[in-house]
C-alpha positions in Angstrom: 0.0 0.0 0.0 1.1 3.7 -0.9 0.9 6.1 1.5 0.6 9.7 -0.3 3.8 12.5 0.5 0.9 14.4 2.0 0.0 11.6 4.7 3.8 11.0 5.6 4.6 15.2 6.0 1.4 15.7 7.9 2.2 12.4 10.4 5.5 13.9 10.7 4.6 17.0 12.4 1.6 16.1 14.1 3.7 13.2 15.8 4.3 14.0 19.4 8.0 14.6 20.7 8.7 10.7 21.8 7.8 9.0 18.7 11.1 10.4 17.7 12.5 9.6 20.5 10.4 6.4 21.7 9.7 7.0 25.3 6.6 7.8 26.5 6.4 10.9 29.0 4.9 10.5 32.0 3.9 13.0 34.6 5.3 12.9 38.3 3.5 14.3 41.2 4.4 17.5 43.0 5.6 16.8 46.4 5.3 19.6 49.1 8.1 19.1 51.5 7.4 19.4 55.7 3.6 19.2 55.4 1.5 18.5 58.2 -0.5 15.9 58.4 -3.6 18.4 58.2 -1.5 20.0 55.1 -0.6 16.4 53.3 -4.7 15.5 53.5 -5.4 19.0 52.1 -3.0 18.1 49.5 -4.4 15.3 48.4 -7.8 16.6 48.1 -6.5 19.4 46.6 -5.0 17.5 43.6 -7.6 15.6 43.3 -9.5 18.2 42.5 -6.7 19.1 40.2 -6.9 15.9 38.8 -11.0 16.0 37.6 -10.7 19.9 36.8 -8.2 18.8 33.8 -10.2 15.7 32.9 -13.1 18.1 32.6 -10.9 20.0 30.4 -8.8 17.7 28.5 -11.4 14.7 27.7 -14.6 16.1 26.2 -14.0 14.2 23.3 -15.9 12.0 25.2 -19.4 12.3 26.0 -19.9 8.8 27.7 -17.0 9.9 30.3 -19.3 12.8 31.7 -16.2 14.7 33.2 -17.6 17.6 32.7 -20.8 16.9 34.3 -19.3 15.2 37.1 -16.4 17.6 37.6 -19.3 20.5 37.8 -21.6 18.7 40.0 -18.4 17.5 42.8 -17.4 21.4 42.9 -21.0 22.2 44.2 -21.3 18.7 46.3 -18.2 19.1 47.8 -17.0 23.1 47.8 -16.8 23.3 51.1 -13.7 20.8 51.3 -12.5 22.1 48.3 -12.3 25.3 49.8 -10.8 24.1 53.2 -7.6 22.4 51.4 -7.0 25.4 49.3 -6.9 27.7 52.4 -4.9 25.0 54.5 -2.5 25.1 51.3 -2.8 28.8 51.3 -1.4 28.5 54.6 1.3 26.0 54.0 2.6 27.9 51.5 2.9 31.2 53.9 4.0 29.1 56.7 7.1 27.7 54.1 7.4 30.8 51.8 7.1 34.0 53.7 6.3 37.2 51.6 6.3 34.5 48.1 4.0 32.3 49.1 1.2 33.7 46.7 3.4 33.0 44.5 5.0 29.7 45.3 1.0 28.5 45.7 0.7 30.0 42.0 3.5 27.3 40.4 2.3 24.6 42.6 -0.8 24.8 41.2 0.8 25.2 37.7 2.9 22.3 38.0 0.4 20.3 39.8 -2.4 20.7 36.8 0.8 20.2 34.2 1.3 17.0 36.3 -2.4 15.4 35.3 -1.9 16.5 31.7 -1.0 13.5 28.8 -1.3 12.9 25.3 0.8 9.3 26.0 -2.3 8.1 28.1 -5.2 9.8 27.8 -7.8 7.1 27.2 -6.4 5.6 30.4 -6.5 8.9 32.5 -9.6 9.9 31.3 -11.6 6.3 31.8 -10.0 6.7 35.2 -10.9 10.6 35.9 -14.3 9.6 35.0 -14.3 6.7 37.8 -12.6 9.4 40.0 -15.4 11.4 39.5 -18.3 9.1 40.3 -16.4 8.1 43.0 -16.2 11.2 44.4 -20.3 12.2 44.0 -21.3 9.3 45.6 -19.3 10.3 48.6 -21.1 11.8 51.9 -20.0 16.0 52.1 -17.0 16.1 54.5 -15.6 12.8 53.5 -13.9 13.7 50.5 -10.1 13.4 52.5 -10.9 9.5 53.6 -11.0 8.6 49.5 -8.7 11.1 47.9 -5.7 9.2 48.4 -6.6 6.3 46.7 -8.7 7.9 43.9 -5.7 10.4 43.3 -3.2 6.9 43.0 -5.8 5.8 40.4 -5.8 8.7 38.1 -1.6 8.7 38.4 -1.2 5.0 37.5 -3.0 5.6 34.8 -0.8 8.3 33.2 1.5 5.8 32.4 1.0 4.8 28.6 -0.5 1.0 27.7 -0.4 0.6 24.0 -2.5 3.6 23.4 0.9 5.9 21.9 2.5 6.1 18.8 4.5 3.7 17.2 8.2 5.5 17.2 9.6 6.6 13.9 12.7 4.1 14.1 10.2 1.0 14.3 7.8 1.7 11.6 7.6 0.7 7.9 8.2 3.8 6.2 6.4 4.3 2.3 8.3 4.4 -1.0 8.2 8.3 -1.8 10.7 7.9 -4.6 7.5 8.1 -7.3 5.9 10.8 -5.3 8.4 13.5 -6.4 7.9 16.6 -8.1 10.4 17.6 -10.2 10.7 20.6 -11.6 10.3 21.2 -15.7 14.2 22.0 -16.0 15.6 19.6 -13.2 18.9 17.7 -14.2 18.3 15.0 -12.4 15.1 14.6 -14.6 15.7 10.6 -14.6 15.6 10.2 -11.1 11.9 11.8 -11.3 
């Protein structure tokens, strides 16, 4: 089978960084260092919500997932805890960074929602975001801190690719181009056209 020059130059620059490379990139978490105990379960629930709020954003493709509809419904079920972590992270971050901490609680959030982002896994993040989510509503108000730990450790195991990425460049059958070229009316190397 022929693939057209126009297939193979448009998969070559839509194809994400690894397939040239052939590793997969996977998110880490964002550790906060000398937390409390109050401060590592507002953590938690605070990435969690991370977690759903770029589900919501990042898997609308989607309609069966309802991540959207979930995420929206879990901010209104559950603001109040939502709103606890944040100022108990608010807190951390004054408690650790002084004058910066509205700032240092600015890049954690940046690199915590960068953390939940994938292109390598999304099926699997968003199948499990979705989970996550329904998990989440069916959970009494004020309990939200007693299953965020092991709804968060769901959602991170599955940023790790399972067959879903691209097939790197060095492993796959490339098509003859040779008789897709355009030569030009006075080319020399006319024969080779």
């Amino acid at each position: 089978m022929r693939v057209p020059l126009i297939a193979f130059i448009i998969y070559g620059l839509t194809a994400p960084a690894f397939a040239q490379t052939g590793t997969a990139y996977v998110p880490k978490a964002v550790p906060l260092d000398g937390t409390t105990a109050n401060e590592a379960s507002a953590n938690t629930v605070w990435s969690l919500r991370a977690a759903l709020n770029v589900a919501a954003l990042q898997c609308q493709f989607s309609p069966f997932l309802r991540t959207v509809a979930r995420y929206n419904a879990l901010l209104g079920q559950h603001s109040g805890e939502f709103a606890r972590a944040q100022t108990t992270l608010a807190a951390y971050f004054k408690r650790t960074g002084g004058k910066a901490a509205a700032s240092a609680f600015d890049r954690y959030n940046t690199r915590l929602y960068q953390s939940y982002t994938t292109l390598d896994a999304q099926l699997g993040f968003c199948s499990a975001a979705s989970d996550a989510g329904r998990d989440v509503l069916v959970q009494p108000i004020g309990k939200l801190g007693e299953i965020a730990p092991n709804e968060v450790a769901a959602v991170r195991s599955a940023l790790t690719p399972v067959g879903e990425h691209w097939t790197p460049l060095a492993y796959m059958a490339l098509p003859d181009l040779s008789a897709d070229l355009i030569c030009a009316p006075n080319d020399r190397r006319r024969d080779r056209c």
